[in-house]
PDB file of N, CA, C and O in Angstrom:
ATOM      1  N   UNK A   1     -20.223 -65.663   6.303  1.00  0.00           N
ATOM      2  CA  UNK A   1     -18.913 -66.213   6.032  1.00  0.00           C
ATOM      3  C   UNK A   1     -18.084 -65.178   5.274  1.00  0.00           C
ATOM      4  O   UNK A   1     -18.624 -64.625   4.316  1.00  0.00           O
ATOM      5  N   UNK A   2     -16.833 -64.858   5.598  1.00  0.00           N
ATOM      6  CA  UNK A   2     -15.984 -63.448   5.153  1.00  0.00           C
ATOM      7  C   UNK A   2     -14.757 -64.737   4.497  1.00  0.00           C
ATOM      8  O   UNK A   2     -14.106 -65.708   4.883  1.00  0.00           O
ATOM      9  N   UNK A   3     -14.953 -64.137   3.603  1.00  0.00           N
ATOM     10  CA  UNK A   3     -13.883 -64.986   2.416  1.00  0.00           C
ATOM     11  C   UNK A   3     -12.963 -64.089   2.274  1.00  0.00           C
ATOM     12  O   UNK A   3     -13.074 -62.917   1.914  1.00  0.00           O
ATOM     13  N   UNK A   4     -12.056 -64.681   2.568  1.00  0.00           N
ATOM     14  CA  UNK A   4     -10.937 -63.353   1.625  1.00  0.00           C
ATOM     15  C   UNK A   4     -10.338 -64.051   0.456  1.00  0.00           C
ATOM     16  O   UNK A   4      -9.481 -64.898   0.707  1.00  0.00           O
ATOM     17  N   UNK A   5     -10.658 -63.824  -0.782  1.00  0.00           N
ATOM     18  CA  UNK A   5     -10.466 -63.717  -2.120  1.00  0.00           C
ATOM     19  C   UNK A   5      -8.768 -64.402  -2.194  1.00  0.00           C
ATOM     20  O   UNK A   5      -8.366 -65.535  -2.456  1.00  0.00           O
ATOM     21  N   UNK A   6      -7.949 -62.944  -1.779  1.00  0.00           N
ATOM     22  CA  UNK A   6      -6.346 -63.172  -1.839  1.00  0.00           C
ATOM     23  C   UNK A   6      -5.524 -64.490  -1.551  1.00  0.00           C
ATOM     24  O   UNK A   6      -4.834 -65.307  -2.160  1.00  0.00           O
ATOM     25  N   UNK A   7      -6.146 -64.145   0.153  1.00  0.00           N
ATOM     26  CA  UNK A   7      -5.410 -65.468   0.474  1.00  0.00           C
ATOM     27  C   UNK A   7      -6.071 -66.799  -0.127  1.00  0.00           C
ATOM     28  O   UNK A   7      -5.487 -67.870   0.039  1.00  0.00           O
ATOM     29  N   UNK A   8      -7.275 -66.743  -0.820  1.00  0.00           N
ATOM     30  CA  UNK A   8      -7.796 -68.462  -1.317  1.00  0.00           C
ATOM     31  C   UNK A   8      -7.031 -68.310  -2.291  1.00  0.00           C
ATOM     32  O   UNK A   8      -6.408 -69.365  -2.405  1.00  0.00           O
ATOM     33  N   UNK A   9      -6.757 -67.680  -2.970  1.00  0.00           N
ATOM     34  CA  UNK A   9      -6.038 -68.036  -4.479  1.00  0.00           C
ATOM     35  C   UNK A   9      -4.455 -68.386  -3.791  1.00  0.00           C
ATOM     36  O   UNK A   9      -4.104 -69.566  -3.776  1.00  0.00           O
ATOM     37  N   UNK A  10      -3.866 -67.709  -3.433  1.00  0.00           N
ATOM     38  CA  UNK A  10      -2.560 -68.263  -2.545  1.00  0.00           C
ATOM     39  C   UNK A  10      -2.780 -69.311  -2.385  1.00  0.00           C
ATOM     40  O   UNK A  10      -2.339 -70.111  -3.210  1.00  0.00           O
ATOM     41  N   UNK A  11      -3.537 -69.778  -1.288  1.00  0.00           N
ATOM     42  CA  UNK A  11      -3.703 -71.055  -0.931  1.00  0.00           C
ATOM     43  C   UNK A  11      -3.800 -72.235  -1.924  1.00  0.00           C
ATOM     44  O   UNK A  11      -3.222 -73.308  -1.750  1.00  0.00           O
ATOM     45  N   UNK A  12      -4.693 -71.895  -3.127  1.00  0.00           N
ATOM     46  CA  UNK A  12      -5.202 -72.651  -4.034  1.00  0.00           C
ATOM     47  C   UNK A  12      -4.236 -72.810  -5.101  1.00  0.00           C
ATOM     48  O   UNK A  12      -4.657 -73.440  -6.071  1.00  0.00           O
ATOM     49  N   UNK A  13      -3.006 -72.378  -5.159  1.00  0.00           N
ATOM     50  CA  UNK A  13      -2.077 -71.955  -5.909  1.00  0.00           C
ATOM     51  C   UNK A  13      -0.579 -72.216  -5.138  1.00  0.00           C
ATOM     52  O   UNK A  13       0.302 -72.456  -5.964  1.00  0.00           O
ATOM     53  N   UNK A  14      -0.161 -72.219  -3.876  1.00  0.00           N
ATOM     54  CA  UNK A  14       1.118 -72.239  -3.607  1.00  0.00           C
ATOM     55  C   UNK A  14       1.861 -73.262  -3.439  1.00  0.00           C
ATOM     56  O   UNK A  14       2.947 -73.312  -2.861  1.00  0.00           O
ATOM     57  N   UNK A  15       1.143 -74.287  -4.067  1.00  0.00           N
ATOM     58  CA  UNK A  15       1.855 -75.753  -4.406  1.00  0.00           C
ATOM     59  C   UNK A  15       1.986 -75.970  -5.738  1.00  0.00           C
ATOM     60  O   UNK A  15       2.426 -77.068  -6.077  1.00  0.00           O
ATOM     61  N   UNK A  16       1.638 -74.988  -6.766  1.00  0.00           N
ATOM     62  CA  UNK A  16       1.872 -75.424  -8.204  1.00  0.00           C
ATOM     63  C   UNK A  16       3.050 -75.456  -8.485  1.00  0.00           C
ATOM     64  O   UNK A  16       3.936 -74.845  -7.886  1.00  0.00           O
ATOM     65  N   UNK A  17       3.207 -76.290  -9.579  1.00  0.00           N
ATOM     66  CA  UNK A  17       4.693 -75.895 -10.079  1.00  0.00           C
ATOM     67  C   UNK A  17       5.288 -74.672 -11.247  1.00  0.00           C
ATOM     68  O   UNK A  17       4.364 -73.914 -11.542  1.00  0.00           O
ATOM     69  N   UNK A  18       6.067 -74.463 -11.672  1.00  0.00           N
ATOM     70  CA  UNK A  18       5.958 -73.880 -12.476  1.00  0.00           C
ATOM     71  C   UNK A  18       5.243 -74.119 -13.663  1.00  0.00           C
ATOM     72  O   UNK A  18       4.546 -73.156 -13.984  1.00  0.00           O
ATOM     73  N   UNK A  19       5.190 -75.004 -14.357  1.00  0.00           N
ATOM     74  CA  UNK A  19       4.397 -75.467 -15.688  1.00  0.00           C
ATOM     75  C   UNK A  19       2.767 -75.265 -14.961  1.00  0.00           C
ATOM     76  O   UNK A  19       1.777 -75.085 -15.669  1.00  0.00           O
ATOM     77  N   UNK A  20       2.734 -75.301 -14.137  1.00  0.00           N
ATOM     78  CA  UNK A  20       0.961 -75.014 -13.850  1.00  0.00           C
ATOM     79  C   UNK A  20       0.536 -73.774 -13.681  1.00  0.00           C
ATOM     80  O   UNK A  20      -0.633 -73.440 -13.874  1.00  0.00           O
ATOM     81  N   UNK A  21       1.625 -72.852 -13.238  1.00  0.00           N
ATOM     82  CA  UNK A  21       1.381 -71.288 -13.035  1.00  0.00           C
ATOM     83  C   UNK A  21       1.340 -71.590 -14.593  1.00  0.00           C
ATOM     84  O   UNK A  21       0.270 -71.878 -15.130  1.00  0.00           O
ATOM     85  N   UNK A  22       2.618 -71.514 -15.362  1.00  0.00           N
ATOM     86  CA  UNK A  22       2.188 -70.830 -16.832  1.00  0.00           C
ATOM     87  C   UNK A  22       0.728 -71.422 -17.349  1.00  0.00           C
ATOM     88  O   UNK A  22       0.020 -70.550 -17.853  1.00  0.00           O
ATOM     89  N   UNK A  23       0.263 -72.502 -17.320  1.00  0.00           N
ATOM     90  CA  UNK A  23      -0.581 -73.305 -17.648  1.00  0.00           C
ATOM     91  C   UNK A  23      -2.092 -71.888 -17.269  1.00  0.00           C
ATOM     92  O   UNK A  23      -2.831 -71.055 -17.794  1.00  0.00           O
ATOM     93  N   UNK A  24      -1.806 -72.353 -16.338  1.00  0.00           N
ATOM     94  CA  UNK A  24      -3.107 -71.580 -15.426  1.00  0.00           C
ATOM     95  C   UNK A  24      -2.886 -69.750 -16.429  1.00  0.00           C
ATOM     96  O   UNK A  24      -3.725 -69.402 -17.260  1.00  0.00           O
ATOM     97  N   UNK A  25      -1.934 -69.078 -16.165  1.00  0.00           N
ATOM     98  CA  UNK A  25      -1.946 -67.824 -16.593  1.00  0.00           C
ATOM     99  C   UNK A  25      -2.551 -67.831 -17.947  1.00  0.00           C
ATOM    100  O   UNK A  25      -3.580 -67.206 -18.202  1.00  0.00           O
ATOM    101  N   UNK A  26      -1.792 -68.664 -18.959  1.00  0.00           N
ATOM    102  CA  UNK A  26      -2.600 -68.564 -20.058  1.00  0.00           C
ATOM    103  C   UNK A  26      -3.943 -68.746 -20.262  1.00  0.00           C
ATOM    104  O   UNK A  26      -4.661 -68.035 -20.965  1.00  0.00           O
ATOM    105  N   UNK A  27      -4.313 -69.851 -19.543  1.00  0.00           N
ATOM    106  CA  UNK A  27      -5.651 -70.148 -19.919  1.00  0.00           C
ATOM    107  C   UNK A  27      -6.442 -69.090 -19.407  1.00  0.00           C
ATOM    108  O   UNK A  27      -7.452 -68.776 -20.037  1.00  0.00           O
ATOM    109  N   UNK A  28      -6.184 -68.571 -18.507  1.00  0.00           N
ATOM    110  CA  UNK A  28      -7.168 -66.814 -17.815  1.00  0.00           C
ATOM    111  C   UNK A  28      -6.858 -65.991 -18.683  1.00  0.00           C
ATOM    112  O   UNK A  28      -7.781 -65.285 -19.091  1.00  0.00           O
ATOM    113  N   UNK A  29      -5.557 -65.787 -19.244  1.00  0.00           N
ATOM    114  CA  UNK A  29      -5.540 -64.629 -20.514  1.00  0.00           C
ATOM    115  C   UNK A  29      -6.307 -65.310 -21.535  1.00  0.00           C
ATOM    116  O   UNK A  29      -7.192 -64.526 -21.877  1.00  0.00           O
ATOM    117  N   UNK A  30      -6.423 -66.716 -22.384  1.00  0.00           N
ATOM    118  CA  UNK A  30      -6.901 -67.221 -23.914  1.00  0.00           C
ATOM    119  C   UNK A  30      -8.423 -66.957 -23.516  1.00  0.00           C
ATOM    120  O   UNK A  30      -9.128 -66.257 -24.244  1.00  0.00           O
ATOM    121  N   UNK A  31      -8.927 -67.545 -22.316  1.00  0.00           N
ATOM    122  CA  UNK A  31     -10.395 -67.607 -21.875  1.00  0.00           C
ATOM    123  C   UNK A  31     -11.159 -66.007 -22.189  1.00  0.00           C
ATOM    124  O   UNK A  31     -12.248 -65.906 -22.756  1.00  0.00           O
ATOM    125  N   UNK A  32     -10.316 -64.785 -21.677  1.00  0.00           N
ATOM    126  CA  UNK A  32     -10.982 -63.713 -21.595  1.00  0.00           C
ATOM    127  C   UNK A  32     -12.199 -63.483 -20.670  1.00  0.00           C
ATOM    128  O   UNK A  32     -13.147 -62.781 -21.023  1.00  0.00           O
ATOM    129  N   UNK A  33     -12.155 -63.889 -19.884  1.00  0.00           N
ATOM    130  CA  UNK A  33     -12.920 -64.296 -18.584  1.00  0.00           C
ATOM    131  C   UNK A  33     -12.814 -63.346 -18.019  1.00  0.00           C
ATOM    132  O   UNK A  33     -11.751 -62.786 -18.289  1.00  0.00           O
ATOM    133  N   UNK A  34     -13.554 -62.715 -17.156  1.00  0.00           N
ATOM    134  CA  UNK A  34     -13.718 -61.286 -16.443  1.00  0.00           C
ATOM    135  C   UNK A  34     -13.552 -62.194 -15.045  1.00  0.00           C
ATOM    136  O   UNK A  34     -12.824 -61.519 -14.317  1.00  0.00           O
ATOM    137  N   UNK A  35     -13.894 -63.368 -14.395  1.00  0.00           N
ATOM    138  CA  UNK A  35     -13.727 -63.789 -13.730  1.00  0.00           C
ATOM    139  C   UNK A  35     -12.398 -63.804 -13.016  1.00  0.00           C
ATOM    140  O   UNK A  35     -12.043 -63.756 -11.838  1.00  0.00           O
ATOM    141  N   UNK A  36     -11.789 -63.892 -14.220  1.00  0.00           N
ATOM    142  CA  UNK A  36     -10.181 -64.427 -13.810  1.00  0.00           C
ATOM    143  C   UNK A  36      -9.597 -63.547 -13.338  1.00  0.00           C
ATOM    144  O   UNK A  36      -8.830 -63.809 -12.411  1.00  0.00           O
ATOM    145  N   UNK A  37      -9.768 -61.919 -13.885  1.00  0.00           N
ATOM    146  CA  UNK A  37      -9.171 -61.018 -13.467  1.00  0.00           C
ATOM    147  C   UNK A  37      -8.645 -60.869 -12.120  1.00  0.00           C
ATOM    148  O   UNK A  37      -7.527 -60.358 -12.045  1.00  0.00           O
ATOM    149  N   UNK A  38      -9.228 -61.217 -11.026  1.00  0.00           N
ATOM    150  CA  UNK A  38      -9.019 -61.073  -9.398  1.00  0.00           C
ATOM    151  C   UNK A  38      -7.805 -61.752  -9.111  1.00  0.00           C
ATOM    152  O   UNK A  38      -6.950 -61.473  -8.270  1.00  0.00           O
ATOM    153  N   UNK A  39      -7.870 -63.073 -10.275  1.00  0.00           N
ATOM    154  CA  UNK A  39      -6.690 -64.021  -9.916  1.00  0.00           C
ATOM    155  C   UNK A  39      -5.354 -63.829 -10.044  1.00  0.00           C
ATOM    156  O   UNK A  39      -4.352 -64.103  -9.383  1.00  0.00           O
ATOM    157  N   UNK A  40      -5.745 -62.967 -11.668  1.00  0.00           N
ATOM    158  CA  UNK A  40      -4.145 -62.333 -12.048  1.00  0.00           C
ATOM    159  C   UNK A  40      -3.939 -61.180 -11.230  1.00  0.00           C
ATOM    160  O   UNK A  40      -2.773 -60.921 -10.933  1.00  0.00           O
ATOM    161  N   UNK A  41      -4.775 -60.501 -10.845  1.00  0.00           N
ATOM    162  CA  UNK A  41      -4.073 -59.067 -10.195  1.00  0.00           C
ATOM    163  C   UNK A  41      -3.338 -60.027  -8.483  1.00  0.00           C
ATOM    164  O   UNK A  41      -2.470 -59.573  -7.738  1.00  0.00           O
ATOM    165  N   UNK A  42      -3.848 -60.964  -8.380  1.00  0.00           N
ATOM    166  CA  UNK A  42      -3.316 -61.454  -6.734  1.00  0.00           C
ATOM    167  C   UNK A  42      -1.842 -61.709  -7.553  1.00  0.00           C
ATOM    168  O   UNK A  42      -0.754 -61.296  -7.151  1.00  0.00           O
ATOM    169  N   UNK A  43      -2.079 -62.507  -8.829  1.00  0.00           N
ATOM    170  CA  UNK A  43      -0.393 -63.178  -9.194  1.00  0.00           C
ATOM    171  C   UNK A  43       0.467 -61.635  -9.634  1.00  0.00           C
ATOM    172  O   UNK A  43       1.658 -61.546  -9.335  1.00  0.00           O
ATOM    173  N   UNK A  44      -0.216 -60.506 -10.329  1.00  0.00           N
ATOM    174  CA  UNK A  44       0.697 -59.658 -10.366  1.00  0.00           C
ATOM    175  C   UNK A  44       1.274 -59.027  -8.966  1.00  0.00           C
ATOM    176  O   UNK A  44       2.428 -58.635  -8.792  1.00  0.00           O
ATOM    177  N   UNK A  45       0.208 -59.019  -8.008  1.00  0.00           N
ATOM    178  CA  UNK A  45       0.917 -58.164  -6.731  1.00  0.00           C
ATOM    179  C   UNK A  45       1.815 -58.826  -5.969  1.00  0.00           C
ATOM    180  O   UNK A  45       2.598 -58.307  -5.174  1.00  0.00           O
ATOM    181  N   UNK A  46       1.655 -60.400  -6.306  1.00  0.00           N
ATOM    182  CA  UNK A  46       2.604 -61.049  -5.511  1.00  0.00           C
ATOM    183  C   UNK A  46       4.121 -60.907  -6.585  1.00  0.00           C
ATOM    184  O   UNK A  46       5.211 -60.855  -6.014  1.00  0.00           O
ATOM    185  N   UNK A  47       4.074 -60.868  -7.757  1.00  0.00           N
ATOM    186  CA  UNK A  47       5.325 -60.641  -8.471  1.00  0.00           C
ATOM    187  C   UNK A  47       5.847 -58.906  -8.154  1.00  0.00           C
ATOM    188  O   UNK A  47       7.033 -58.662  -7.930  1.00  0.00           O
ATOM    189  N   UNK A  48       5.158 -58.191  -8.169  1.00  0.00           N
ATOM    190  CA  UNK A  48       5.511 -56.843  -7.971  1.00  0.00           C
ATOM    191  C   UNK A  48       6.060 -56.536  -6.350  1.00  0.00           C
ATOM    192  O   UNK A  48       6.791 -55.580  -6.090  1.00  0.00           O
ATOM    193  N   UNK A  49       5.521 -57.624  -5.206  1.00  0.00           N
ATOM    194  CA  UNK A  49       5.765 -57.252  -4.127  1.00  0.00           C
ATOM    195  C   UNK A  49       7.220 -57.591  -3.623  1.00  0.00           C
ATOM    196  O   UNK A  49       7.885 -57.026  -2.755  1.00  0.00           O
ATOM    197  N   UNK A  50       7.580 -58.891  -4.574  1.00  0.00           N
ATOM    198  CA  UNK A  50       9.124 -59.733  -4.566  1.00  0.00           C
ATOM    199  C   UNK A  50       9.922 -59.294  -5.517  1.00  0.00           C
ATOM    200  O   UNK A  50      11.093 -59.669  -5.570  1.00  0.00           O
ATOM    201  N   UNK A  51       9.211 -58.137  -6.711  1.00  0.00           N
ATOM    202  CA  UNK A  51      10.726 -57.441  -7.303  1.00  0.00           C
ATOM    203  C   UNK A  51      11.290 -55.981  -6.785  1.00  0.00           C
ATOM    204  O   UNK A  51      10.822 -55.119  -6.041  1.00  0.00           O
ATOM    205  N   UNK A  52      12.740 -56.134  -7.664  1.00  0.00           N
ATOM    206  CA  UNK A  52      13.625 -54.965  -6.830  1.00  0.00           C
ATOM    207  C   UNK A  52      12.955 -53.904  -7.709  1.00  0.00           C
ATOM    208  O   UNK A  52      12.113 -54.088  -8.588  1.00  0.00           O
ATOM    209  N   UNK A  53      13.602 -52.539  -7.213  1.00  0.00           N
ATOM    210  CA  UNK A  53      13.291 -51.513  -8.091  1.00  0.00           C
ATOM    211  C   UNK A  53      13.551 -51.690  -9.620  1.00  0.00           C
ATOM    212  O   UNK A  53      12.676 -51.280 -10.382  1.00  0.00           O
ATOM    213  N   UNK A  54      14.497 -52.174 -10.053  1.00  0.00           N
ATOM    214  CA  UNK A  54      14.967 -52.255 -11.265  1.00  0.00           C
ATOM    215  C   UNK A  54      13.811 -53.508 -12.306  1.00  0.00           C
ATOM    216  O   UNK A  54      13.607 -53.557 -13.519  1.00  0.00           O
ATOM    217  N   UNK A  55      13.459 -54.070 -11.556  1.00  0.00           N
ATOM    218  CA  UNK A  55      12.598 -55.113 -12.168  1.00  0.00           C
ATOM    219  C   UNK A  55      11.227 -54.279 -12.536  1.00  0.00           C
ATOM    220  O   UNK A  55      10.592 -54.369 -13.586  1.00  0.00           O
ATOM    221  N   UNK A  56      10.880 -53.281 -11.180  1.00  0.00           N
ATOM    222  CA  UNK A  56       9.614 -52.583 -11.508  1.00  0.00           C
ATOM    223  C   UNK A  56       9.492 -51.917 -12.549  1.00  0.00           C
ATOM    224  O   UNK A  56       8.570 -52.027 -13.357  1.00  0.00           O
ATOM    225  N   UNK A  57      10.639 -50.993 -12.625  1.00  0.00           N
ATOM    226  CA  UNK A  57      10.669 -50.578 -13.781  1.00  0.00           C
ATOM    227  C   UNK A  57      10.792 -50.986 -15.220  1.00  0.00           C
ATOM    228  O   UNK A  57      10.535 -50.315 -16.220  1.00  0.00           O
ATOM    229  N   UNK A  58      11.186 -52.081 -15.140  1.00  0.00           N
ATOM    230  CA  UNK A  58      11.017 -53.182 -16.464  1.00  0.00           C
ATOM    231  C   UNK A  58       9.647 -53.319 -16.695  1.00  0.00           C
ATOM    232  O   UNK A  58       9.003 -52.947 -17.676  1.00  0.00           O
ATOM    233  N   UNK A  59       9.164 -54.058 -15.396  1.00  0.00           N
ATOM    234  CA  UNK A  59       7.574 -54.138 -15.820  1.00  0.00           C
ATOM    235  C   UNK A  59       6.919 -52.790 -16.060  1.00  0.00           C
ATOM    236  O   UNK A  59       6.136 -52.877 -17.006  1.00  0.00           O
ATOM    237  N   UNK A  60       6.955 -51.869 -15.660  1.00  0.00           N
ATOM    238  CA  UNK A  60       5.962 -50.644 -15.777  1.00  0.00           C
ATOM    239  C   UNK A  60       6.499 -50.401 -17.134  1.00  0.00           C
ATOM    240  O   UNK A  60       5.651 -49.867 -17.849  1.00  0.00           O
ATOM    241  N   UNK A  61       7.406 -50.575 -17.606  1.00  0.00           N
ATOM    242  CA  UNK A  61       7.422 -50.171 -19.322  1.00  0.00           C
ATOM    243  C   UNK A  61       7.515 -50.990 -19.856  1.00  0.00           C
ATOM    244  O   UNK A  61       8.042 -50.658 -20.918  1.00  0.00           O
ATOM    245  N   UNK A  62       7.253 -52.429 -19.834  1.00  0.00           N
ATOM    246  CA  UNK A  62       6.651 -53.334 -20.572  1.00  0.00           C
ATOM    247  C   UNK A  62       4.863 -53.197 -20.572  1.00  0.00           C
ATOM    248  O   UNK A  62       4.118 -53.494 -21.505  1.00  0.00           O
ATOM    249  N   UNK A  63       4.637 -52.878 -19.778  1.00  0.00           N
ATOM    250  CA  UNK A  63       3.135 -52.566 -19.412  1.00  0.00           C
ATOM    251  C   UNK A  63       2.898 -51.501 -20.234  1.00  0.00           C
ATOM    252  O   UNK A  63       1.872 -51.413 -20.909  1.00  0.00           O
ATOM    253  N   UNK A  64       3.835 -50.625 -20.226  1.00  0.00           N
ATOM    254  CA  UNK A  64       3.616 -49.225 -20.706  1.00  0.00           C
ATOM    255  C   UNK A  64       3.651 -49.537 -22.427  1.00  0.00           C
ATOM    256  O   UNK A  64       2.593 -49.335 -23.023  1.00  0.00           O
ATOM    257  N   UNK A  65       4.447 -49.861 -22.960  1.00  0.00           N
ATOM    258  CA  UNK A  65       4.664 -50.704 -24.298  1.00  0.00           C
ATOM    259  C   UNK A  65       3.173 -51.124 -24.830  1.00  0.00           C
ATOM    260  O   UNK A  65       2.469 -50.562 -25.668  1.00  0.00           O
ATOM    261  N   UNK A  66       2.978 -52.085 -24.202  1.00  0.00           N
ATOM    262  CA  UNK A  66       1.950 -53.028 -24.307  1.00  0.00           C
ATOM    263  C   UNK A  66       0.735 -52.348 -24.491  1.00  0.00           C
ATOM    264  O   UNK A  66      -0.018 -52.589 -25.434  1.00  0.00           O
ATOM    265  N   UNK A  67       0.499 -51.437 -23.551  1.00  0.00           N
ATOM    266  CA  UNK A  67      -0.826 -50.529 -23.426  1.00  0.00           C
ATOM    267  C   UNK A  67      -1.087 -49.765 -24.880  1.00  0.00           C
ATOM    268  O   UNK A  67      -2.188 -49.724 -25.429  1.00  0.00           O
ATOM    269  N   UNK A  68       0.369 -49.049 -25.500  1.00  0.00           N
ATOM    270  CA  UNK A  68       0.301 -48.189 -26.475  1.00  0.00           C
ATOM    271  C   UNK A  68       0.179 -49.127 -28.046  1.00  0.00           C
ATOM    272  O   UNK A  68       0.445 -48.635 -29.143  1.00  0.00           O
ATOM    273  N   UNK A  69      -0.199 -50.300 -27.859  1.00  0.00           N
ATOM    274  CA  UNK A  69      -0.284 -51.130 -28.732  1.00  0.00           C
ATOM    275  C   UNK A  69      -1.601 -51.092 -29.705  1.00  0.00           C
ATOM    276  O   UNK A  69      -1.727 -51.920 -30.607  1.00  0.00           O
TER     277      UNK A  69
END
């Protein structure tokens, strides 16, 4: 059986509402779960794939910020 990871979390996810994304994000960041990781990188690539250039660059130096913390 060939699972693909991506699309289950999509799937498992593209009826939430907003209060359940935030819900859900936090609790994978408070948990510290190595598990979760797969989940957030699907929710970051899907945010990175729907912003403009100008947004990327917001995030890459908020990221960048964050890192030097």
């Amino acid at each position: 059986m060939d699972i693909n990871i991506r699309n289950a979390i999509i799937e498992n996810f593209k009826n939430s509402s907003n209060e359940e994304l935030h819900q859900t994000i936090n609790e994978a960041i408070s948990s510290s779960q190595e598990k979760t990781l797969p989940g957030l990188g699907v929710f970051l690539e899907l945010v990175w794939s729907s912003s403009s250039s100008e947004e990327r660059i917001h995030l890459v130096s908020k990221l960048s910020t964050a890192l030097k913390k």
